[in-house]
Rosetta silent file (secondary structure, phi, psi, omega in degrees, C-alpha in Angstrom):
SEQUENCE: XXXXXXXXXXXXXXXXXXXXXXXXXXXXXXXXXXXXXXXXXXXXXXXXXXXXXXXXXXXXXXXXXXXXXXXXXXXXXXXXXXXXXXXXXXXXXXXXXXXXXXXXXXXXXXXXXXXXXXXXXXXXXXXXXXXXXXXXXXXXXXXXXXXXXXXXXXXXXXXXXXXXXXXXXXXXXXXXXXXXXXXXXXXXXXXXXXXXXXX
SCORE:     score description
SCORE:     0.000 S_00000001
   1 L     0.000  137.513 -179.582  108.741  113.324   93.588 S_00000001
   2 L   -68.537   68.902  171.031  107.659  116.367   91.420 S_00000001
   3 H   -40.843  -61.567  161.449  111.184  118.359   91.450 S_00000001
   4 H   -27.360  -37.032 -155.681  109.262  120.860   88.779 S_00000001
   5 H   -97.324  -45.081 -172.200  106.521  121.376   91.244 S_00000001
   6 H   -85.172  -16.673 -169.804  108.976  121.934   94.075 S_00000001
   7 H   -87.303  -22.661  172.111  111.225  123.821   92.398 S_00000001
   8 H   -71.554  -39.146 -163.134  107.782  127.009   91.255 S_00000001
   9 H   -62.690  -16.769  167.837  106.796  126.561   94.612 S_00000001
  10 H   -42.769  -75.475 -168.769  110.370  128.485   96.297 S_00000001
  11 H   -34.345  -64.466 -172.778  109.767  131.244   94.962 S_00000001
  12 H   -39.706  -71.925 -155.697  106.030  131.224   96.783 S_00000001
  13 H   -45.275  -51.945 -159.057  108.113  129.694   99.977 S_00000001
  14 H   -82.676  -46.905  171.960  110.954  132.135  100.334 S_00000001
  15 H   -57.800  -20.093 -162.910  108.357  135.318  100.143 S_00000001
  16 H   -78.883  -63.401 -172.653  106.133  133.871  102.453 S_00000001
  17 H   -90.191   34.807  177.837  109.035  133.253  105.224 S_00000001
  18 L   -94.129   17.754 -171.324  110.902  136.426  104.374 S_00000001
  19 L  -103.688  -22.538 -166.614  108.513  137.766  106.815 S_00000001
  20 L  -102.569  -24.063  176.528  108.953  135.273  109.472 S_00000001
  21 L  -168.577   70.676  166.296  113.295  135.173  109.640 S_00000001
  22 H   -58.039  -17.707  168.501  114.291  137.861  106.686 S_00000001
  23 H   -75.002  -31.660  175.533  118.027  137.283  107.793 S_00000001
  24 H  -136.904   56.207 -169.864  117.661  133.822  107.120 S_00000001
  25 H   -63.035  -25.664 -163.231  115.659  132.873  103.947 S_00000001
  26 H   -95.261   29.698  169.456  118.249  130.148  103.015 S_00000001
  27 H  -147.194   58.776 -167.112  118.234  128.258  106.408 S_00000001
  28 L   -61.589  133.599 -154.301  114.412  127.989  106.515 S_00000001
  29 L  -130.818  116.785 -165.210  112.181  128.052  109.492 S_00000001
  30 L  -145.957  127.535 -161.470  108.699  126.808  108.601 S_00000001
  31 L   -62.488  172.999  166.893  106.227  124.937  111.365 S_00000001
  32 L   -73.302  163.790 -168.371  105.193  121.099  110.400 S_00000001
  33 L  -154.594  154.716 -169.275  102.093  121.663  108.672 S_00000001
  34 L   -94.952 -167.111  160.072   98.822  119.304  108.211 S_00000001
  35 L   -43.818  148.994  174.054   96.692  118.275  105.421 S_00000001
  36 L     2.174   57.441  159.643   95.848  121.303  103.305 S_00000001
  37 L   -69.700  175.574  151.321   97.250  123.677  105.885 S_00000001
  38 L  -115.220  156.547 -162.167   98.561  127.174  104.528 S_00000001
  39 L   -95.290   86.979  147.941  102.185  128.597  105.027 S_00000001
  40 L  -128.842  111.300  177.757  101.199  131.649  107.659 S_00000001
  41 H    16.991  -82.568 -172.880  103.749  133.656  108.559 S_00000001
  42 H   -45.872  -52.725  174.264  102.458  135.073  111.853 S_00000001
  43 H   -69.092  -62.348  177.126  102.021  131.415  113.292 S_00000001
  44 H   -18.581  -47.547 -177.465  104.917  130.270  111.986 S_00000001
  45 H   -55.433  -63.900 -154.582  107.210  132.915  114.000 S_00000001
  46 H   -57.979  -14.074  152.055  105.273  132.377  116.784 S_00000001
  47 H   -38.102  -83.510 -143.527  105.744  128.770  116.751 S_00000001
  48 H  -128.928  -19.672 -178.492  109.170  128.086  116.000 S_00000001
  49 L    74.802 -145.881  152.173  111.189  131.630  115.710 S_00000001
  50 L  -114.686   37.250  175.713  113.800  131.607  113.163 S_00000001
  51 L  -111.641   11.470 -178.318  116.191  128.703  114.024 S_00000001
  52 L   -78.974  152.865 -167.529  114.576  125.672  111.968 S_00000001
  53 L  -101.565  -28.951 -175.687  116.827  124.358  109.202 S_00000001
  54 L  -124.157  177.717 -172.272  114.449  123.340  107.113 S_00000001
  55 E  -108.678  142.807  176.258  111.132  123.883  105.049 S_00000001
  56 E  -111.546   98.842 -170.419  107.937  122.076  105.216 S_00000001
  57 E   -81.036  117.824  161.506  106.043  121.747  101.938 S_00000001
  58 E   -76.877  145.579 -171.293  102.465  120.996  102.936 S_00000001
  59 L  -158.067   59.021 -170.537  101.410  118.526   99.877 S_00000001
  60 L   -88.003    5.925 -179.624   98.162  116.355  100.040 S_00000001
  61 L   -72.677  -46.072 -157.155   97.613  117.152   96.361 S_00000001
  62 L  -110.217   51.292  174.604  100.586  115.250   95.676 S_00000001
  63 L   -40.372   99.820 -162.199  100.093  112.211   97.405 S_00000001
  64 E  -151.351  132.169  178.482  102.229  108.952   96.601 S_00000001
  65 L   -40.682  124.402  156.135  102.302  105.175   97.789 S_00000001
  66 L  -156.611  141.975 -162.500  105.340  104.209   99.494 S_00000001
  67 L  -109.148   18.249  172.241  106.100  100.712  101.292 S_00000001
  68 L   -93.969  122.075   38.786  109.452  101.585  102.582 S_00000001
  69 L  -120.713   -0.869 -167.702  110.167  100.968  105.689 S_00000001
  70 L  -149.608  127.360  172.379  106.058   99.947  106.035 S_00000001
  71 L   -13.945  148.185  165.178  102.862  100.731  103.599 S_00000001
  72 L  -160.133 -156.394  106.555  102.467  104.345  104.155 S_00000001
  73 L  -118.040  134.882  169.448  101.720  107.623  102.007 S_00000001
  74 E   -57.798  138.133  167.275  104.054  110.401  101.267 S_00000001
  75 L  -168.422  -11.150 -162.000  102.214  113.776  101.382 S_00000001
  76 E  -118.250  115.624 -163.937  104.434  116.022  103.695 S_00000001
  77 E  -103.026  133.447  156.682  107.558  117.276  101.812 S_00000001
  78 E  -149.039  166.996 -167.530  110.765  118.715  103.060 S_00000001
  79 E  -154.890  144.586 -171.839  114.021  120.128  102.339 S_00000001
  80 E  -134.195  163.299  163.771  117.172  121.943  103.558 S_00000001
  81 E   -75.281  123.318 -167.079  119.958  122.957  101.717 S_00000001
  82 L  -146.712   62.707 -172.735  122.432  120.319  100.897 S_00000001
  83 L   -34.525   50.425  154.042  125.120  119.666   98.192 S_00000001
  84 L   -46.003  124.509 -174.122  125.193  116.021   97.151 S_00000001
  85 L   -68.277  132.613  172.054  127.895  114.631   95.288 S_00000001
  86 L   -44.178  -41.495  162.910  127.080  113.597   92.533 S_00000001
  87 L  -103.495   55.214 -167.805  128.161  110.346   92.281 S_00000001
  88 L  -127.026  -29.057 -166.591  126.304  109.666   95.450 S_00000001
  89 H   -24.517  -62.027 -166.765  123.138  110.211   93.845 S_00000001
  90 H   -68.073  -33.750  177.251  122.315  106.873   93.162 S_00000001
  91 H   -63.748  -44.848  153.690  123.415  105.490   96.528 S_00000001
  92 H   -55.696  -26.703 -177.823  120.541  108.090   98.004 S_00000001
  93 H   -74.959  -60.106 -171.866  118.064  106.869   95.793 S_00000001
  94 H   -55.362   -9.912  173.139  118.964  103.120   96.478 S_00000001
  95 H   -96.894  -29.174  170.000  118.632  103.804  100.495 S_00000001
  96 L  -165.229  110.806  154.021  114.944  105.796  100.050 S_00000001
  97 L   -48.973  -38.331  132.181  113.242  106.463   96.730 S_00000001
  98 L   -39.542  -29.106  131.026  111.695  109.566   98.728 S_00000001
  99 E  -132.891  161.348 -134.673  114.619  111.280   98.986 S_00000001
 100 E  -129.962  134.446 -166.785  115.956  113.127   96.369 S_00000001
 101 E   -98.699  138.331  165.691  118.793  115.160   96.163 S_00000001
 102 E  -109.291   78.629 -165.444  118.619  118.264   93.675 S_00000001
 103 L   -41.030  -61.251 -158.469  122.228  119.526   91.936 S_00000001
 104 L   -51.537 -104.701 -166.905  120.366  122.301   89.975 S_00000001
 105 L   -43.458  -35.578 -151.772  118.991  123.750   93.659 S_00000001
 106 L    62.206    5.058  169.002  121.492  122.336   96.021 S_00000001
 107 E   -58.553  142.072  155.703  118.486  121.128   97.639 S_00000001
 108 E  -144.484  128.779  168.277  117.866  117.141   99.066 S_00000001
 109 E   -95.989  147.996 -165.675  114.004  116.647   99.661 S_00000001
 110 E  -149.413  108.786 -162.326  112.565  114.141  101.874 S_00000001
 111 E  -132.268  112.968  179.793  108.882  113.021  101.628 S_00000001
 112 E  -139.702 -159.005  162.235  107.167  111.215  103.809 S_00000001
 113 L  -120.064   52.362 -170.515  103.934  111.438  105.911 S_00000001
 114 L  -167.632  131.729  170.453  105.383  112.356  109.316 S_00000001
 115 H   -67.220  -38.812 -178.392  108.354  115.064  110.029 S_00000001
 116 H   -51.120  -25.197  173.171  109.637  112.853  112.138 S_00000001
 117 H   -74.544  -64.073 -164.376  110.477  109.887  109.134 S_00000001
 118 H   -45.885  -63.503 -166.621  111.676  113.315  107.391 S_00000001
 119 H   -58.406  -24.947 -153.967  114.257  113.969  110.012 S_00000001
 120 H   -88.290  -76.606  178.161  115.100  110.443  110.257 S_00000001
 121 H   -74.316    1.056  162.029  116.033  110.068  106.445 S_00000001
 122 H   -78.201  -62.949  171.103  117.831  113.308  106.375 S_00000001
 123 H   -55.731  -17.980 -179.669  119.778  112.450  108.829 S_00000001
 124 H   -89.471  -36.960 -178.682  120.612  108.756  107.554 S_00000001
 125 H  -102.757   15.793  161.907  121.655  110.265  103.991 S_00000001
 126 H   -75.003  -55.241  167.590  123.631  113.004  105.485 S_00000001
 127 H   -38.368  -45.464 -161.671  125.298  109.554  107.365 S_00000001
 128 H   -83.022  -52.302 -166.695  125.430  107.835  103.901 S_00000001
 129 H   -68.636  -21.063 -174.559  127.442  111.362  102.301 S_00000001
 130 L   -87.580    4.595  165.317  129.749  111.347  105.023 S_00000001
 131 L    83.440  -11.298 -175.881  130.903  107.982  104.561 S_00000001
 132 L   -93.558   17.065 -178.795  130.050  107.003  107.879 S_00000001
 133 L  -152.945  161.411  179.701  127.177  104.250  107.089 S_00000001
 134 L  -113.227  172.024 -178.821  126.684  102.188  103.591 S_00000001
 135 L   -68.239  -36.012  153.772  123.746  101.911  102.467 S_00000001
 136 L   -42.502  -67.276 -172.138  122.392   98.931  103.878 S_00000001
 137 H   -81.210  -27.023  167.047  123.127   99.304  106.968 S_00000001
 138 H   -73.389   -0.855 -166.438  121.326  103.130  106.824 S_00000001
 139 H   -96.413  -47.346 -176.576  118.027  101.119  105.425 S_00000001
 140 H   -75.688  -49.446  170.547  118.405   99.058  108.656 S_00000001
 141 H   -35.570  -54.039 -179.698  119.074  101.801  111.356 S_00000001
 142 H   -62.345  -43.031  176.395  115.719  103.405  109.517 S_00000001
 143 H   -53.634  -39.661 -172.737  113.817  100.393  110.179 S_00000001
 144 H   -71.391  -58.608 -164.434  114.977  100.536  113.814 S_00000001
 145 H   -73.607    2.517 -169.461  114.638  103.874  114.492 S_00000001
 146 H   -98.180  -42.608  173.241  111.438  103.720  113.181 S_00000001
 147 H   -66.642  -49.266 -157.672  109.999  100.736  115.113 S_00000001
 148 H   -72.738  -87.942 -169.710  111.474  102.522  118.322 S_00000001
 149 H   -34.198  -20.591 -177.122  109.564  106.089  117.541 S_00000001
 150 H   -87.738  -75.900 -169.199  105.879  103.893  116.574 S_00000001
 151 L   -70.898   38.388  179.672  106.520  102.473  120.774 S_00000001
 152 L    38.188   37.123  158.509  107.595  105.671  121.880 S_00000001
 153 L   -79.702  151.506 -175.446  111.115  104.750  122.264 S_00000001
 154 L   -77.050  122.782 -140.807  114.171  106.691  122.031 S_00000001
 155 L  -125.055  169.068  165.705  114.698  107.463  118.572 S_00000001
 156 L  -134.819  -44.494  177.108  117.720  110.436  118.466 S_00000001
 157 L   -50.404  -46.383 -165.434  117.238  110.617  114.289 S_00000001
 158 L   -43.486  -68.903 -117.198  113.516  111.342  114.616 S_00000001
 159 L   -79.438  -33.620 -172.462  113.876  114.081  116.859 S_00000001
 160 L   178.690  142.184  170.686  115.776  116.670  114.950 S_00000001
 161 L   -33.012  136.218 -169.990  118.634  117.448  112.667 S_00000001
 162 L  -123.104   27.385  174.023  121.925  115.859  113.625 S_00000001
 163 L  -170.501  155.442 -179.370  124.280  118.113  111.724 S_00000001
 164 L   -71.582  104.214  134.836  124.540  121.436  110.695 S_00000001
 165 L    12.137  122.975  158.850  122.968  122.293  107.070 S_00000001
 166 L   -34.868  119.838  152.245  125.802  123.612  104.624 S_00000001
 167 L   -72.182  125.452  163.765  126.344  127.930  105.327 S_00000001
 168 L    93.948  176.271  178.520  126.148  129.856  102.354 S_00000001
 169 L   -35.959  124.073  164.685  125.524  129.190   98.531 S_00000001
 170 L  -116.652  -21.859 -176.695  124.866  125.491   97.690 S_00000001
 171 L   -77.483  143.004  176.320  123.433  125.374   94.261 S_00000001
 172 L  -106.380   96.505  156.883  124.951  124.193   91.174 S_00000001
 173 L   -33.496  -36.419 -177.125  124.152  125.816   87.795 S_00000001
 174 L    54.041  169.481  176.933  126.334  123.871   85.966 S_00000001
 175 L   -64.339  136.842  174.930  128.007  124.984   82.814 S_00000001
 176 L   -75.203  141.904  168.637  126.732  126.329   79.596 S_00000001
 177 L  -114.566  -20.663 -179.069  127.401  124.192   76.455 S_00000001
 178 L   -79.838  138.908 -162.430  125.900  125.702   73.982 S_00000001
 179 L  -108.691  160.335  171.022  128.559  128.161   72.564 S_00000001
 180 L    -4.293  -76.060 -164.583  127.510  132.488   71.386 S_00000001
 181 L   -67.716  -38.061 -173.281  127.051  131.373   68.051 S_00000001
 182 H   -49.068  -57.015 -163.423  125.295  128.235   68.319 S_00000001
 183 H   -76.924   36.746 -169.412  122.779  129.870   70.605 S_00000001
 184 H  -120.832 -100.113 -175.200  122.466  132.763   68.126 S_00000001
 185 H   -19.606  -64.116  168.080  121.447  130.527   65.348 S_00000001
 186 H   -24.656  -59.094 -158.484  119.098  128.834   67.653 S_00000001
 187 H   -67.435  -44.126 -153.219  117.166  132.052   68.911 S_00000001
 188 H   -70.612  -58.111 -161.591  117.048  133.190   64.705 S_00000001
 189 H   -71.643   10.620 -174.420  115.659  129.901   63.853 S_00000001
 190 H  -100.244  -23.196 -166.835  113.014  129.991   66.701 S_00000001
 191 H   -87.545  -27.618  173.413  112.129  133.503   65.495 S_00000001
 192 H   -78.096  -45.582 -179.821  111.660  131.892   61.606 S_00000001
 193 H   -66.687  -19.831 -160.618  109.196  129.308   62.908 S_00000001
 194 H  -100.149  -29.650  156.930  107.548  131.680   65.300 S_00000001
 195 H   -80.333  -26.035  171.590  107.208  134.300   62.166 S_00000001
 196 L   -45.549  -22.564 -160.133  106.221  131.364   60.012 S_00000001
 197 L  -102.929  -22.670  157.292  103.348  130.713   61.570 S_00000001
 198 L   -66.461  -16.145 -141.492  101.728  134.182   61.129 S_00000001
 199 L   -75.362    0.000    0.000  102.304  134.340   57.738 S_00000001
């Protein structure tokens, strides 16, 4: 998943739906959206209101093979705010390569080509941070719940978020390393190559 590409497109995202729930850009309420749909507002409200937790990145540009839990493609992106520990990371990646947790953002994205898989693997690595499933055993639940939702069986992950989204600030900045001077020096010497090159 492009994390660059998702991370210019916010900006775009959060103006779009500060029209649709301005009280609640950071708990985002954005309709499922098709192949090369557009993000509009007006339908959006009327759709859905302002109580959806998450964002729907339409994304057929960015198309990408994935055989988990069955051949498919990824194309429909989504994401809520979520603080994954860090040293969890890996344990999301090892349960679905599609979703991806973002420190930087406080984001975790989940790309698949159905919301319903999205809600499904949100809800399974929210299970996985909270200690209350391994990893394994959340790979198998997705296979299940997954077979049950293709025969129109009762699925409970599919259907919707099964925990409340983190209130308030989630993103981590992390710490500067570079110290005054160091970055001092830096900026001088970018300013000698950058006059160098007129000469």
């Amino acid at each position: 998943m492009q994390l660059d590409a998702f991370s210019r497109r916010r900006a775009g995202r959060k103006r779009c739906l500060r029209s649709v729930a301005p009280e609640r850009v950071e708990i985002f309420a954005v309709a499922p959206v098709g192949r090369g749909s557009s993000l509009d507002p007006a339908a959006l409200a009327g759709r859905y209101g302002s109580d959806r937790r998450f964002a729907t990145i339409p994304s057929s540009a960015d198309e990408r093979e994935h055989k988990f839990p069955t051949p498919h493609t990824d194309y429909i992106s989504q994401f809520i705010d979520y603080p994954v520990p860090i040293e969890l990371f890996s344990e999301i990646a090892r349960f679905d390569g599609s979703v991806v947790p973002n420190r930087t953002t406080g984001e975790v994205f989940a790309s698949c080509d159905m919301e319903a898989m999205n809600f499904l693997s949100l809800n399974l690595m929210h299970d996985i941070v909270s200690g209350r499933t391994s990893v394994d055993e959340a790979r198998k639940r997705y296979t299940e719940e997954a077979s049950a939702y293709a025969m129109n069986r009762p699925a409970p992950y599919t259907e919707k978020l099964q925990f409340e989204p983190p209130q308030g600030e989630t993103a981590d900045p992390d710490e500067a390393m570079m110290a005054g001077s160091m970055m001092n020096q830096a900026v001088e010497k970018a300013k000698d190559v950058l006059g160098g090159d007129k000469d």
